[in-house]
N, C-alpha and C positions, 0 to 999 in steps of 0.2 A: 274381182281383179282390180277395177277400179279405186278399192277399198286401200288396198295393197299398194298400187301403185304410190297413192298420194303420202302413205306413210313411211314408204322408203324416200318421198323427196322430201317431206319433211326433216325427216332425220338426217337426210344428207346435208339439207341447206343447214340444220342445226351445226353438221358437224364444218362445212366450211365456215360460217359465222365463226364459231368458238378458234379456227385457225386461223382467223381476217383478224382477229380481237387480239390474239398471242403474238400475231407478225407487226399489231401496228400501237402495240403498248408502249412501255418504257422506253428509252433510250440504255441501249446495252452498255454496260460498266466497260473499259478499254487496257486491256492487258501490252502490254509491249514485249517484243520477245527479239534474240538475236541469233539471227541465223549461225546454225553449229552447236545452238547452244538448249538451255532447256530452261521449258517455264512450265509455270501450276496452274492451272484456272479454278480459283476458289469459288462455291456459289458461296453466298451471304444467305440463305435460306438455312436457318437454325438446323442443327442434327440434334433430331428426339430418339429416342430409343425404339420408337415403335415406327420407325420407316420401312415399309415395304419396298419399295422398287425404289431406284437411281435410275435416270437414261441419259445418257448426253449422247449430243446429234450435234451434226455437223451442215453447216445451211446449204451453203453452196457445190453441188446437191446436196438435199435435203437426203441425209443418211445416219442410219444409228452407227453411232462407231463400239458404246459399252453400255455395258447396264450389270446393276449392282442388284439383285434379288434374293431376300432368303438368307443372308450371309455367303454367296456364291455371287463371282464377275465372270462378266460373258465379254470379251473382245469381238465384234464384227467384222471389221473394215479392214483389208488387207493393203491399203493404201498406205495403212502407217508403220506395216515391217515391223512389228514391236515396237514400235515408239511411244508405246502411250500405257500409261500405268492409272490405273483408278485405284485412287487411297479409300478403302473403307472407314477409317477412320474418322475422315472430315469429308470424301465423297468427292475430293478434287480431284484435277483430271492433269495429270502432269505428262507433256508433249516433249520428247528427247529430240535431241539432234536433230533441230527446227529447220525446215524447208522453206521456202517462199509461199511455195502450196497450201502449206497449213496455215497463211493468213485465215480468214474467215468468220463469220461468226458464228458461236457454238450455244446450244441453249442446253442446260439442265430441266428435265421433270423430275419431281419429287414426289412422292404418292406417299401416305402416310396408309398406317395399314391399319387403326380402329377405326378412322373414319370414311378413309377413302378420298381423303382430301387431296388436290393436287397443286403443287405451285411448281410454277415455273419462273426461270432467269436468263440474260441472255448473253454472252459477254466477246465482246470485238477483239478479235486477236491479232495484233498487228505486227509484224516481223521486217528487220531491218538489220543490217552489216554494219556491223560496229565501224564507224569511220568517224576520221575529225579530232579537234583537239578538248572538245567538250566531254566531260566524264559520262561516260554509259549510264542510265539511272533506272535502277533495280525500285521496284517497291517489294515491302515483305508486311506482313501481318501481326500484330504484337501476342505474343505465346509458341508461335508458328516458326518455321524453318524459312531459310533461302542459303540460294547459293549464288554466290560470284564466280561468274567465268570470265578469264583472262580470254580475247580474242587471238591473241599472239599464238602462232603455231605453237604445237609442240613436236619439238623433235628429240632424236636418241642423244643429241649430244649436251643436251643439259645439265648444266653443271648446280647452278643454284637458283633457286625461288624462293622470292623474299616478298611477304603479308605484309602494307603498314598501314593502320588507322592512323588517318591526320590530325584531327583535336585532341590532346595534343600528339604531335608526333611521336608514334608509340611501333615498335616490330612487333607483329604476333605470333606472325610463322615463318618457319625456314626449310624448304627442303635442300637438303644439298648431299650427295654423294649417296643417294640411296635413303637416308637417313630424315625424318622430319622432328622438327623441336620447336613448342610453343613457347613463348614469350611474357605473352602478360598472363596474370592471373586474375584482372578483372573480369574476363569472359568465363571462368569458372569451369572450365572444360567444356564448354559451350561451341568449340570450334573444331572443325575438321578439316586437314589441308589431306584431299586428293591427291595420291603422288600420279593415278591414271591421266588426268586432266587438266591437273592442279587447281581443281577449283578450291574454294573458301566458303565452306558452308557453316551458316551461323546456326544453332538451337535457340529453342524456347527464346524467341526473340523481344527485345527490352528499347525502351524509348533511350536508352544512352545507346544503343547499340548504330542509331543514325551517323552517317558519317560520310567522309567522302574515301575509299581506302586506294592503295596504290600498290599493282605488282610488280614486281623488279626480276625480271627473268632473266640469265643471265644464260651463255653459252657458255662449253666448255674448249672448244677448239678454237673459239678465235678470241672469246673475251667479249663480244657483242654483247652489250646491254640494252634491254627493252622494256621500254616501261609503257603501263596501265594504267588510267582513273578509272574509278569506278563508282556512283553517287548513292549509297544507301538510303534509302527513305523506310521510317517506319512507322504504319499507322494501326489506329485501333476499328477490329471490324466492327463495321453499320450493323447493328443489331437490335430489335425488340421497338422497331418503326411502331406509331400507334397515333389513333386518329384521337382527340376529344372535341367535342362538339361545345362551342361558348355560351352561344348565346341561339335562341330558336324563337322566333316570337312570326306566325303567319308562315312559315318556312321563309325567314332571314336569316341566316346562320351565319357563324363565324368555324373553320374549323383549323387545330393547330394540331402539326404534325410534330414530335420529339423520339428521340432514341434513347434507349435505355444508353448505350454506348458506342461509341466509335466518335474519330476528332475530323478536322475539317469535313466538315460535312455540311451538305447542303443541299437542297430541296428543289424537285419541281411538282408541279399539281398538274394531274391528268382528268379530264372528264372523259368517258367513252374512249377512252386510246386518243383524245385529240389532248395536246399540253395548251395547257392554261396560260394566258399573258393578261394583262390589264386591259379592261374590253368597260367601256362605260355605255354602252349599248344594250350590253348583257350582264349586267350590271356586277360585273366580277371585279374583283379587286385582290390581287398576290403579292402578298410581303413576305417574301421568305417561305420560310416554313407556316406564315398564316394565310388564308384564303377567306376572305369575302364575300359571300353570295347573297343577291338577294332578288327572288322569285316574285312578280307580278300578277302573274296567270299559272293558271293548271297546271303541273309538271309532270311529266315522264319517269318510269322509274328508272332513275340516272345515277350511273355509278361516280362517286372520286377516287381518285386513287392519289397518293404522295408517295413521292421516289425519293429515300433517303440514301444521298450517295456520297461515297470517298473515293479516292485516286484506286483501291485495292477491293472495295465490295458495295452492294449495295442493296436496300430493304427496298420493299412494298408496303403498305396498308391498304384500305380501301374503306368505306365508307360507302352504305345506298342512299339514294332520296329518299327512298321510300320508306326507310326507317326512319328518317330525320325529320320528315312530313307527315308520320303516319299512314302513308298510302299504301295501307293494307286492303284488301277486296273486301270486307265489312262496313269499310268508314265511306270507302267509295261507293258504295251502295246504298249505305244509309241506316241499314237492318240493325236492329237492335241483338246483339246475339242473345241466345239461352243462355241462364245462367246455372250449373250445376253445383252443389256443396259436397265438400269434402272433406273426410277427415284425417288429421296426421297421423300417420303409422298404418291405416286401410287405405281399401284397394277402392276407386271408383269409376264408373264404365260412362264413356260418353259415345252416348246414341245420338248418329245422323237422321234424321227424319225425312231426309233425302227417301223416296222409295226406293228400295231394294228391286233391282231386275233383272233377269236373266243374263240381260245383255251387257251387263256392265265389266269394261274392258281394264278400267284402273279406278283405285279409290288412294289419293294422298291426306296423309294428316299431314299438317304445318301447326308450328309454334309462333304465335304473331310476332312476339318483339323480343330479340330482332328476326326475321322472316327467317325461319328454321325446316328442312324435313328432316321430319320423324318415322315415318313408315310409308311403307308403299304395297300395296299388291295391286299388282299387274299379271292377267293373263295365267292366275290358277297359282302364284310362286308371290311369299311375301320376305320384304324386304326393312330391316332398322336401321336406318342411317345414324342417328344422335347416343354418344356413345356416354352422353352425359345419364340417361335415364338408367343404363349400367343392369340393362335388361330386367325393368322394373316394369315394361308397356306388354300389352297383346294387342294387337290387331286383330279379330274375330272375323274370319273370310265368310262364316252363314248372315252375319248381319252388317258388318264392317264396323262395327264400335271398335272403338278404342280405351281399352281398361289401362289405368295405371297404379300401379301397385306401391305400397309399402309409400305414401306420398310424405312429400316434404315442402316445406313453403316456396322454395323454388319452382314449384308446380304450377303454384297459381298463376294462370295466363290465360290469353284468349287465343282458342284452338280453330283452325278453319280445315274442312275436311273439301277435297273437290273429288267428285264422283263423276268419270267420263265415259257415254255411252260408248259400247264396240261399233253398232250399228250408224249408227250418223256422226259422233265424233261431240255430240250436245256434253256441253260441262255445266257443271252443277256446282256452286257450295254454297257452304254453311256453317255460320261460326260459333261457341259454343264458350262460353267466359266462365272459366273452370274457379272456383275459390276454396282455401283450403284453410279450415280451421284446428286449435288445437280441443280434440273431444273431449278433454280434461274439464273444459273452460264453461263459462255458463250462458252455452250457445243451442239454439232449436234448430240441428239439420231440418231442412225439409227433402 
């Protein structure tokens, strides 16, 4: 009973950890939206072809409102009356006919479905009534859609609606009498004027497409004219965030965060969910997208993280200590590992020396660098996490070796296997410096 007990608190404390970690990360990307009106919430989390599950939830409470699985969407939340549409597409979460209530912050999970991988984002919705003499300001996404909504009522007695892009002063659209007619032909058919709502919704969105535009609505009973700004912003999304490591000399590192793409953008550094500032105490130092560190004493295994962000999305990366320091459980022990040989194109088994015992509750293999799992069996059921080996490993449950098959030079690493009793909870490893030669060559396996 006892046994039982402490492994359901563990796992609980696991699982509130991993929720204390996700609520006190990033600083959530900030959407603005106008009541009446409708906005998108993009994640910046790349769409790969092999995603399993979408979920977007809602914080305040804490509620799944959709989820995207299998190529099927599940709507929840009857709060939003059909307001809300999940694009399988790109997996945003687009809010109709915006409330006050749906201020909040909303987070996407992403579950990738070979590995099982999950990332999560989180993004502040903020909603406001178009007032003032300042132009309303849209952002939109470069390849992506938006739309302009005119705040001005609309009633039956409309007589005409007139589009203009300001640089230079250009008509685009005109509704008037039932009938709509575009203007320019730079937008290339790129445009649709709404006669429901009269919005102006742009396609496949372009860096000239920026602009400030202005609608001119006009009555037909009395002649009343009413006019609209509205500030187009268009940026390119944060994508393909990525850590390199400068310089490592004792664990002193430098590391520099870059994007494959996206424009104003700009960077914070996270340790542990706390953001980084200039600390000469702890001897941290942040320029930008470069970080600083340098380690005195022993270290922890401590995560970085870098947030790369724009006004419309924004990336992660992350980065361990303990790949940066080496502080894998071999080098922190001291133990020399086994060394095995092996050959290109054959299959080779590595044996734990670990005793085999009845009682043994889990056996994990790990890839040292960077700190990788690869197989599991737990509890009589084996599990392959690393979709790189492309179902080349066996796991062996009568001895717990790990054969891998059909080897390639990427193979060669140093393996740590940890074996943990059922009965007392005693862990165990041991690590095993796999090396792989070409059997062609004029080499002596032993």
């Amino acid at each position: 009973m006892w046994k039982c007990l402490k492994r359901v608190l563990c796992l609980n404390s696991a699982f509130v950890f991993a929720i204390f970690l996700a609520r006190t990360g990033a600083s959530p990307a900030i959407v603005n939206g106008a009541l009446g009106h409708s906005v998108s919430l993009f994640p910046s989390i790349p769409v790969r072809q092999d995603v399993d599950e979408v979920v977007w939830i809602k914080s305040s409470p804490r509620t799944k409102i959709a989820r995207y699985s299998e190529g099927s969407i599940k709507y929840f939340n009857t709060i939003y009356n059909n307001r809300i549409t999940l694009h399988s597409g790109n997996f945003g979460l687009e809010i109709h006919d915006l409330r006050k209530e749906d201020a909040d912050e909303y987070e996407v999970i992403v579950t990738a479905g070979d590995s099982g991988d999950e990332r999560r984002e989180r993004i502040q919705l903020k909603v406001y009534a178009r007032t003032g003499a300042s132009p309303a300001i849209v952002n939109g996404a470069l390849g992506h859609s938006v739309s302009l909504f005119p705040s001005i009522p609309v009633r039956q007695d409309m007589d005409e609606v007139v589009w203009i892009k300001s640089s230079p002063r250009t008509k685009i659209a005109r509704y008037s009498e039932g009938w709509i007619k575009y203007f320019n032909t730079n937008h290339s058919n790129r445009i649709t004027l709404h006669s429901g709502n009269f919005s102006l919704e742009i396609h496949d969105l372009r860096k000239e497409d920026a602009d400030e535009y202005e609608v001119i609505v006009t009555a037909g009973d009395s002649g009343d004219e009413r006019r609209e700004r509205i500030q187009l912003k268009v940026y390119g999304l944060v994508s393909g965030a990525n850590i390199t490591l400068q310089t490592t000399v004792i664990c002193n590192f430098t590391l520099t965060c870059t994007v494959t793409s996206g424009d104003h953008t700009s960077f914070m550094w996270w340790r542990n969910g706390e953001a980084l500032v200039n600390d000469n105490r702890q001897h941290i130092r942040v320029l930008g997208n470069t970080l600083e560190v340098h380690h005195t004493a022993e270290v922890e295994d401590i995560v970085y993280k870098c947030e790369a962000r724009n006004p419309i999305s924004n990336e992660m990366a992350e980065i361990r200590l303990r790949d940066i320091c080496k502080l894998d459980t071999c080098a922190r022990t001291g133990a020399s590992p086994a060394i095995v040989n092996g050959a290109l194109g054959h299959s080779v088994s590595l044996f734990p020396s670990i005793p085999v015992r009845q009682d043994v509750y889990e056996v994990v293999w790990k890839r040292s660098y960077p700190s990788t799992k690869i197989a599991r069996y737990l509890e009589g059921s084996i599990k392959y996490f690393n979709s790189n080996y492309n179902k080349r490993i066996t796991l062996h449950s009568g001895n717990f070796s790990l054969e891998i098959h059909d080897l390639r030079k990427e193979d060669a690493d140093e393996y740590e296997v940890i074996v943990t009793a059922g009965d007392s909870g005693n862990e165990r490893s041991e690590c095993i410096q796999l090396k792989v030669y070409d059997a062609q060559a004029d080499y002596t396996l032993n």
